[in-house]
N, C-alpha and C positions, 0 to 999 in steps of 0.2 A: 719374676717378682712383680705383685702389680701396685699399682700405685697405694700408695698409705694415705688415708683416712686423717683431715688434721682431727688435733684433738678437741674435745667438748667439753673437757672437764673447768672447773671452776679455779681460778688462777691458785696458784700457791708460791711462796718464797722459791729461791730459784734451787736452793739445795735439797728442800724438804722431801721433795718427790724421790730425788736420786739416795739419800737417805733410807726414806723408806724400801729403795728396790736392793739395797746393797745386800742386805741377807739374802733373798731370794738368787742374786746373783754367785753369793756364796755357794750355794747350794745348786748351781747351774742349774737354776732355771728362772731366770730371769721375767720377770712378765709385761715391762715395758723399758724401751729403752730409751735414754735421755734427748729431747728435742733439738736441733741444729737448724737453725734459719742461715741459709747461704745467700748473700747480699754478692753481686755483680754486675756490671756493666757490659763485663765482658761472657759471654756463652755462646756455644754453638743452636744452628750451625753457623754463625759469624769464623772465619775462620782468624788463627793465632796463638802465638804461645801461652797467654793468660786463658784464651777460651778454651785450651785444653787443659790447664790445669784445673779449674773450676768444674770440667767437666768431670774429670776423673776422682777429683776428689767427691765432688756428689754422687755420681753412683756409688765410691769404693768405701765410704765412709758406715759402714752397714753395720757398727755398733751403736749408732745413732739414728732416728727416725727424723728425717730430717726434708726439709725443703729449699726452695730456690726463689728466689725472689730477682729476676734479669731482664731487659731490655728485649723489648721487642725488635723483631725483622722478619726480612725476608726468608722467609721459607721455615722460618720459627714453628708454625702451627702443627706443619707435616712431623718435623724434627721431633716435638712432643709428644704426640700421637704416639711413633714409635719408640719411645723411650719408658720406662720404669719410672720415671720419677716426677714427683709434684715439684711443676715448674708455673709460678704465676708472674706472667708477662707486661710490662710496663707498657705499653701502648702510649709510646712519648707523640706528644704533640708538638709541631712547627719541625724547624731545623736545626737550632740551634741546641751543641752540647751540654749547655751549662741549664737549660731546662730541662732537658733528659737529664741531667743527673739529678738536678731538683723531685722531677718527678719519682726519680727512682729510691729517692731517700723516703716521700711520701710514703709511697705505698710500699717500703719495709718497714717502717717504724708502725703504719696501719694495719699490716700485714700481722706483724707481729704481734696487737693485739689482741687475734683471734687463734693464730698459732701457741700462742705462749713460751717461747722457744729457752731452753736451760742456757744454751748458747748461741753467741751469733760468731760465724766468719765473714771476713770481709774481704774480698779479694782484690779489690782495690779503694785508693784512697778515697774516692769521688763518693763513694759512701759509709765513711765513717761517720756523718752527722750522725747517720737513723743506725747505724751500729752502737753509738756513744750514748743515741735518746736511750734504745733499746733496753740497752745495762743500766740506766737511772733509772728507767720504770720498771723493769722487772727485777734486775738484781741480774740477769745473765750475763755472764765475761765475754769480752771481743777478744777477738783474737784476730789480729790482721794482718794481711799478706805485703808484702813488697816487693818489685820484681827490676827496676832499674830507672825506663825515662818517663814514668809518673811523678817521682820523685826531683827529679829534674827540673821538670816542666811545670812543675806544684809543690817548689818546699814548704812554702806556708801550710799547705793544707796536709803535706806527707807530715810535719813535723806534730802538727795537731793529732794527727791520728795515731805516728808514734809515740806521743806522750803520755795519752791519753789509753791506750790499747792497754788491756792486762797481758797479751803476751803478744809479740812481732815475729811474724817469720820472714826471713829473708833469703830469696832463692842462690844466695852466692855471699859470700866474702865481701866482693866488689859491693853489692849493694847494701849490705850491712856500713862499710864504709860511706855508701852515699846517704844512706839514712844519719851517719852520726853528723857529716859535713852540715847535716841541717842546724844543728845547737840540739837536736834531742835525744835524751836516755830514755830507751825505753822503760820500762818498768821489770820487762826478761825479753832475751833479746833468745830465739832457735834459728840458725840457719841449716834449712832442710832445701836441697834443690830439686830441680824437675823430674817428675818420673820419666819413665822412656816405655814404650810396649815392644816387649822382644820381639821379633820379627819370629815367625817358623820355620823350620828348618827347611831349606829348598837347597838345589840344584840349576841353579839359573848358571847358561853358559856367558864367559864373558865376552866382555863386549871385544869385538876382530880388531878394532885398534885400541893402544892407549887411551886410558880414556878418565876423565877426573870430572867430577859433577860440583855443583852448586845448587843448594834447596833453599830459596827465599822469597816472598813475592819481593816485587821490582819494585817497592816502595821506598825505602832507605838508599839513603845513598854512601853510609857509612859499613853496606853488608861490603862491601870490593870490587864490586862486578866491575870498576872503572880498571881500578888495578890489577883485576885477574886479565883482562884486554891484553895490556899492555904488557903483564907476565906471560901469555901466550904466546907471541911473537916472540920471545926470549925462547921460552921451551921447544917451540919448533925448532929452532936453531940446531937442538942435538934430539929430537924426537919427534922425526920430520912428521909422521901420520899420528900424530896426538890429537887428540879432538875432547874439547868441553863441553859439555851436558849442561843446560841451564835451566833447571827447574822452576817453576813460578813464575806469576805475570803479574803487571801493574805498568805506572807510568813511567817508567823508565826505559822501558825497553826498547821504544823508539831511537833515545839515546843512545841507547847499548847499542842495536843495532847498525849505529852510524858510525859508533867509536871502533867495530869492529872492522868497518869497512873501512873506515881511516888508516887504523894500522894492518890493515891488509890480511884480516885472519878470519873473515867470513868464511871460507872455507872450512875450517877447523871447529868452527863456534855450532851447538845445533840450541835453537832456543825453542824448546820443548811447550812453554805454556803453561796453567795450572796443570795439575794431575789428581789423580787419585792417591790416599795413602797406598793402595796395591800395587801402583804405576813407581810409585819413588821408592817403593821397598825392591819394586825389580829393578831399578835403575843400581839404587843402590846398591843391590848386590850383582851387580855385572859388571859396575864400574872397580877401577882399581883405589882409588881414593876420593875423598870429599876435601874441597880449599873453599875454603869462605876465610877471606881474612877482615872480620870486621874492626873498622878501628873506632876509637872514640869519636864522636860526631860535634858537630859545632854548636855554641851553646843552645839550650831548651831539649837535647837530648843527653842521652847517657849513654846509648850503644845496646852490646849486648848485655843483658841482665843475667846470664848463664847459658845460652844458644843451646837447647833443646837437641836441634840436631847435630852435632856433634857427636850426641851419645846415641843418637837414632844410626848416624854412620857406626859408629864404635858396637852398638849392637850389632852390626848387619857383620860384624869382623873388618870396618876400613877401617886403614888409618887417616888423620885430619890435617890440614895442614891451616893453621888459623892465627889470627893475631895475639901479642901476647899481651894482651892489654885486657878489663874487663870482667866480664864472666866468664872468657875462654879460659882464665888460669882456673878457676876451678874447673872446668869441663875437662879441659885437655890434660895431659900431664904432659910433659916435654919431655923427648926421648923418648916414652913410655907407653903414650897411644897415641903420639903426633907428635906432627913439628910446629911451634912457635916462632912466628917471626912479625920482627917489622911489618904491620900492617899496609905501612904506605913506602913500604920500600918495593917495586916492582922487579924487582931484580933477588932480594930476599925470597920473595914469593917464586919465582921461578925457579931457582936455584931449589928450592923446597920441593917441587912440585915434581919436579927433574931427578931428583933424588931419590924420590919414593916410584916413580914410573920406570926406571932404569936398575934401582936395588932390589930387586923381587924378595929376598932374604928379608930386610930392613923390613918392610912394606908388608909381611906377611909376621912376621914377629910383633910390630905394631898392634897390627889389626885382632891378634887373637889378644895379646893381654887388653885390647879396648873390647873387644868382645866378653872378657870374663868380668874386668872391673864393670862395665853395663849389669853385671846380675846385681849388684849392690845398688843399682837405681832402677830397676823393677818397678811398678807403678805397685802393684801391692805394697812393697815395703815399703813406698813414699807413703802411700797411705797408711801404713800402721803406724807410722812416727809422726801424722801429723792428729792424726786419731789420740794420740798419747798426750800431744799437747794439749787438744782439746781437754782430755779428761782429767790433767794435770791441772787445768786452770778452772774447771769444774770444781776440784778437791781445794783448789785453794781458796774457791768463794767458798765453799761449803765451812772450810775451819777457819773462815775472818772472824 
């Protein structure tokens, strides 16, 4: 696909156009399709749960002709280059956040001018100004995303956005509740969560010892790495050659590194580094399960807002062993594709961990119904329901 052409035509009301194409669409064959201005802060290659959601819904979104309006970085230029889609880059000046978003509201609501977009998404809050301008000067509906500790860390400004939004999506239960804790009703509230990319089918041999993985950068300190430490030393106890896989780098791992040699499981522990997605799809299918028990964080975060991977394990066939606090209760099912436990109980966590590396039955029954429920979160089908919203809040500006 190569990159689309904005348009040049002369502004119109925001329904009129789609109006006009609805017969032709009748009659399959459509001759243009409705405009999508996609507003974020967050996109690749930046890596993160929000930047791949933004990513996948931009490309997947292909009933709409649509573009990208995101924050520049490092190694942005190449990233663009090789991609399908109109991505114009905010080239934020200084260092500070609260300019970059400044700037990034500019140049969508300027952007948008010359785009003339039927709709905007917003994927996160920091740009709902020029999502909000957008819809008073053209008539086009917002539709915006929320995914956990933005809202947190920004009620004032989550609750504005949710108010103000004509429809909200929230990627979990838990964050729909964090959105209401603000005082605001949306206006329609869809909770649709993360897509996942099925892994292919492979034959990766497993790993020669027990072996249970973690995928997070070292950035949070509410993913468990502290508590999985010290669950370690527990699990050796009856599964003397167990060894944990540590996916992802950041600043903690210095930490990590010391807490492991404190309680004396350096041996056990391998801290791997970043990876590639092809490196964690082999991890993860050679290891016998993924534990990330992330628990609620202390105030200005919120945790997990639905933990993505979980269902990246649950694709690959493991089962999860994670907190039951959060977005994990929508991701996991308990009993059903993992175990839920006490987050900060280090002895819960082991006992869990111990259980599914010892039960090969249990741990294989898991992993395949986490394997099948993953078809239901397919990145296509995310994208066709979130596609739906779109066109649902199109049809509802069109009959105000």
């Amino acid at each position: 696909m190569s990159r689309a052409a904005g348009s040049s035509q002369a502004a119109a009301p925001a329904g009129a156009e789609l109006e006009r194409e609805r017969p032709a669409r009748r009659e399959g064959a459509a001759r243009r399709r409705p405009r999508l201005l996609i507003i974020t802060p967050d996109f690749p290659p930046a890596h993160g749960g929000i930047q791949v959601i933004a990513h996948r819904l931009a490309a997947g979104l292909s009933g709409f002709e649509r573009e990208v309006v995101a924050l520049d970085g490092p190694g942005a230029r190449a990233f663009d280059a090789n991609n399908a889609l109109v991505v114009r880059r905010v080239r934020a000046a200084g260092s500070r956040p609260a300019l970059h978003n400044a700037q990034l509201n500019a140049l969508g609501a300027l952007h948008a001018l010359r785009f003339r977009p039927q709709a905007t998404l917003c994927l996160h809050p920091v740009a709902s100004p020029a999502t909000l301008a957008i819809r008073a000067a053209l008539g086009a509906p917002a539709v915006q995303y929320f995914h956990a500790n933005e809202i947190v860390g920004r009620p004032r400004l989550a609750a504005f956005a949710a108010r103000r939004a004509d429809v909200v999506i929230a990627v979990s239960s838990y964050t729909a509740g964090l959105i209401a804790a603000t005082g605001a009703a949306p206006a329609a509230l869809r909770i649709i969560p993360p897509g996942v990319d099925l892994p292919p089918a492979r034959r990766s041999p497993p790993c020669e010892r027990p072996t249970f993985v973690t995928i997070s950068r070292l950035r949070d300190s509410y993913k468990g790495h502290d508590v999985l430490v010290r669950a370690l030393e527990l699990v050796r106890a009856r599964v003397p050659d167990v060894q944990w896989l540590v996916l992802g780098d950041g600043p903690l791992r210095t930490g990590l590194e010391a807490l492991a040699r404190e309680h004396g499981v350096e041996g056990s522990v391998r801290f791997l580094g970043a990876v590639s997605d092809e490196q964690r799809d082999e991890w993860l299918a050679r290891a016998d399960l993924l534990a990330m028990p992330s628990r609620l964080p202390d105030a200005g975060l919120a945790g997990e807002g639905f933990g993505i991977v979980y269902m990246e394990a649950a694709a690959s066939g493991k089962p999860v062993v994670a907190g039951d606090v959060g977005g994990a209760l929508d991701a996991v099912l308990d009993g059903q594709t993992g175990l839920l436990v006490d987050p900060t109980d280090a002895l819960a966590v082991a006992e869990a961990i111990t259980r599914l590396l010892l039960d090969r039955e249990l741990a294989g029954r898991l992993g395949r119904a986490g394997q099948l429920r993953a078809q239901e979160f397919a990145w296509p089908k995310i994208v066709e329901r979130v596609e739906g919203v779109l066109l649902e809040a199109l049809e509802s500006r069109i009959g105000a």
